[in-house]
PAZAKE-553651 format. One record per residue: residue in three letters; y, x, z of N, C-alpha, C, O, CB in turn. Coordinates in steps of 0.05 Angstrom, whole numbers, plus 5000, padded with zeros to 4 digits. Glycine has a CB too. Example, Ala and Ser with C-alpha at 12.3 -4.5 7.8 and 13.67 -1.06 7.14 Angstrom:
REM residues 2
ALA488652645156491052465156493452645156493452855169491152265181;SER495552575142497952735143500152585157502352685161498852825114;
***
This chain:
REM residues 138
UNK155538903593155739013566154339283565154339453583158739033558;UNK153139303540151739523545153239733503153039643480146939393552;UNK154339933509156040023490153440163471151640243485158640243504;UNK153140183443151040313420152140473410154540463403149940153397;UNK150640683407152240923399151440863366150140673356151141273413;UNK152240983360152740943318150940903316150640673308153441173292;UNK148141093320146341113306144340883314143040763296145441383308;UNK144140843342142840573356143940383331142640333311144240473392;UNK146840273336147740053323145740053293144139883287151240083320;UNK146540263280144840273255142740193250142140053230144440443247;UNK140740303272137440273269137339923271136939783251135240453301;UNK137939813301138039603305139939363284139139123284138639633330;UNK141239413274141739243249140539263223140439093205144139253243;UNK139639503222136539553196135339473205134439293191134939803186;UNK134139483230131039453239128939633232126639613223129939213230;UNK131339893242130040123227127240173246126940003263132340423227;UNK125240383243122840363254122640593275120440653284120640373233;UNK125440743285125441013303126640763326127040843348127941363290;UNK127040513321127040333351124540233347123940163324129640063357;UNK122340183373120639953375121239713373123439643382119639953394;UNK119839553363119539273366120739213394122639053394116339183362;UNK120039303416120439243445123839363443125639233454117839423469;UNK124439553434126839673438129339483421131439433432126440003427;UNK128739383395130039173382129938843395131538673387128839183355;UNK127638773418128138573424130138573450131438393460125738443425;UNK129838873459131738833490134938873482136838763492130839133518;UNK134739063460138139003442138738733442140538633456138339083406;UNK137138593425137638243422137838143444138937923443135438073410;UNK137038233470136838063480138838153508138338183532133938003481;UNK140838173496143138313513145838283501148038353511142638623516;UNK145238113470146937933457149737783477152137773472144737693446;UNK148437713496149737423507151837653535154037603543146137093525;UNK150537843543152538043556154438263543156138393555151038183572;UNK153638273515155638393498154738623491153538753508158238413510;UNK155038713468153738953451156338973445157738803433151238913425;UNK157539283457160039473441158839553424156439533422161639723454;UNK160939713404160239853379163639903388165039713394158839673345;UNK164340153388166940423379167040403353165240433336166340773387;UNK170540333353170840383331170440533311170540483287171840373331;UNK170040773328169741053306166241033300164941193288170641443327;UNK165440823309162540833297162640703270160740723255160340683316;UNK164440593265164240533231164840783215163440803195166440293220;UNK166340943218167341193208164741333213164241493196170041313222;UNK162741303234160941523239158741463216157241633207159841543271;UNK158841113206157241113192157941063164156541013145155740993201;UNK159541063166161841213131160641463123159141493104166041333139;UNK161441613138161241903137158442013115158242143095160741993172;UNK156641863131153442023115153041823087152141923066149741973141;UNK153741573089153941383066154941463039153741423018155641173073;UNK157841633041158941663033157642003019158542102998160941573048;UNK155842103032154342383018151442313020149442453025154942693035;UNK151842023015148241953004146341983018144041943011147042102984;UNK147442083049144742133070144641863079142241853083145242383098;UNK145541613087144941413094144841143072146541043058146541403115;UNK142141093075141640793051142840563071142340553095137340693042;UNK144640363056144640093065144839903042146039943021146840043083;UNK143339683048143439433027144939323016144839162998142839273032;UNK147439453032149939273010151639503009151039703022151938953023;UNK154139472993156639612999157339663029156939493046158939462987;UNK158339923033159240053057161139913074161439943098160440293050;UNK162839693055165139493065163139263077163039203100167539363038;UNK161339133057159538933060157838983087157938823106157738923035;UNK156439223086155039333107156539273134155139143150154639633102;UNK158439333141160939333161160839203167159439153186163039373160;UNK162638953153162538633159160538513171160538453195162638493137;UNK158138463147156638403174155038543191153338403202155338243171;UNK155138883201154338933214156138823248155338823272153739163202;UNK157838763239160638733265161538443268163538363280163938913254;UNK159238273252158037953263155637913264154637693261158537713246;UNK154438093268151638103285152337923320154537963331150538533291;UNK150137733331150437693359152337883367153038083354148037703374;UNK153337813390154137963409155138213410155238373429152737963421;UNK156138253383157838533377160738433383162138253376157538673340;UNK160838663402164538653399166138973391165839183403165938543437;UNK167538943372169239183366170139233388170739053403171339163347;UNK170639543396172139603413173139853403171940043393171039593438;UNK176539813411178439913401179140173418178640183442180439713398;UNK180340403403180040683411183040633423184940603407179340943386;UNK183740633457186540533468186540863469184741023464186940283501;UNK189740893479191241113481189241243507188841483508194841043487;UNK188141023527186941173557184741233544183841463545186440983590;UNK183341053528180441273512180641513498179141703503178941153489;UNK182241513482183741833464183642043501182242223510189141743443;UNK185441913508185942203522183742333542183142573543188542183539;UNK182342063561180742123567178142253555176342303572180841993575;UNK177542313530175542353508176142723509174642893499176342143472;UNK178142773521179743043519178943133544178243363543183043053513;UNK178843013570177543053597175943063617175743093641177843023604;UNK174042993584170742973595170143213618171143433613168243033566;UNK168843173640168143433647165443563640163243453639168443433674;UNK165843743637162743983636162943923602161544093592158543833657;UNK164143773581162843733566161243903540162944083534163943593564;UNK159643923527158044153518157544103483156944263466154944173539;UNK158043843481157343633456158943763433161343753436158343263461;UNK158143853416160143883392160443683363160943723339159544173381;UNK159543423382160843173356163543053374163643013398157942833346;UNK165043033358168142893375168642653373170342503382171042993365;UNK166042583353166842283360165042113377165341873382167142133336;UNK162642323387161342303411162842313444161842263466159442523408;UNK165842413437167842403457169142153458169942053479169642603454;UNK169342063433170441753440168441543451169041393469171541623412;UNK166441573440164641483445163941433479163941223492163241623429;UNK163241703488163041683515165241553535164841383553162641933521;UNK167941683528170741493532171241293542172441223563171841413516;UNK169441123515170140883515168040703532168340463536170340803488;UNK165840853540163540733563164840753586165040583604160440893567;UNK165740983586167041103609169240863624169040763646168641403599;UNK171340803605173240583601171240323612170740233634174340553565;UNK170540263587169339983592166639953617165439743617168139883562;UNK165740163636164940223663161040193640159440153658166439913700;UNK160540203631158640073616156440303601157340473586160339893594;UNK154140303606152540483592152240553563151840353549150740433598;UNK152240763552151540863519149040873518147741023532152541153509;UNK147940693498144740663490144740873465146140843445143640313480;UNK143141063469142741203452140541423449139441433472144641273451;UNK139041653428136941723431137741983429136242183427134941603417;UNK140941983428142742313429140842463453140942353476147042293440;UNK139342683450138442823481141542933499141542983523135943163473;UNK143542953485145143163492146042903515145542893539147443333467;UNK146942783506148142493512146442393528147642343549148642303490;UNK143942323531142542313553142442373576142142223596141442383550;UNK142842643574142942803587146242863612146242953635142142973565;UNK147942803598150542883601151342663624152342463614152442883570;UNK151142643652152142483664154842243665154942003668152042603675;UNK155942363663158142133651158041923630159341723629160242243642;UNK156142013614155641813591154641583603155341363596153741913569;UNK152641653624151541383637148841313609148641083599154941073642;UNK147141523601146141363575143141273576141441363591146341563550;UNK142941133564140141003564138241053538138640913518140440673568;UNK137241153537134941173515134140943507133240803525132541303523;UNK133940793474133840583473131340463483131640223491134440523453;UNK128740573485125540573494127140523519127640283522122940873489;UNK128140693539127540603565129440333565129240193585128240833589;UNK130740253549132339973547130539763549130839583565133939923519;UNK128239783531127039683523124639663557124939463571126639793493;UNK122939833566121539823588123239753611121739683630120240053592;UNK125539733617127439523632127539273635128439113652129239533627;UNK126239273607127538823602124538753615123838523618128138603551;
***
């Protein structure tokens, strides 16, 4: 399983154009080992929807739905050991918190965060992959 941070999930269910062609087919094609999405990534993408910084084609409810029956998406749920652990990150430097669940929950589920966050990249424990180098992997 490979875990998408909000903004991944987003691009790759737009088919937005800040993923390559190559970077949207190695997402797809990792369907069948499981694509997480954190729960708090629907809230992350509430958030800008909701002050007009993010366009989607349908309603924000609509959007959801089927963004979360796309292949190989599985919800994954924010457990009491993700909350707390999200509080014990070490070194951590990040000032989004729901970039703490986020990491958490990779952390939890032993599994890498695909994402183009530099901070997060960067941050060892995240374990993160840049979606391009996802993509020059496959």
């Amino acid at each position: 399983m490979i875990l998408l941070d909000t903004h991944v999930w987003v691009w790759w269910v737009q088919g937005d154009s800040r993923l390559s062609p190559d970077a949207l087919a190695s997402i797809d094609a990792r369907c069948e080992d499981g694509l997480g999405v954190s729960i708090i990534s629907c809230w992350e993408a509430a958030m800008p929807r909701q002050r007009n910084r993010l366009a989607l084609p349908a309603s924000l409810d609509d959007w959801v739905e089927l963004a979360l029956n796309y292949p190989g998406v599985q919800l994954i749920a924010i457990t009491p050991a993700i909350a707390t652990d999200s509080c014990r990150l070490p070194d951590w430097q990040h000032k989004d918190p729901a970039d703490r669940l986020i990491v958490a929950t990779a952390r939890s589920l032993g599994c890498p965060v695909v994402t183009a966050d530099a901070v997060l990249l960067s941050y060892a424990p995240a374990n993160g992959i840049d979606p391009e180098s996802l993509a020059a992997a496959s």
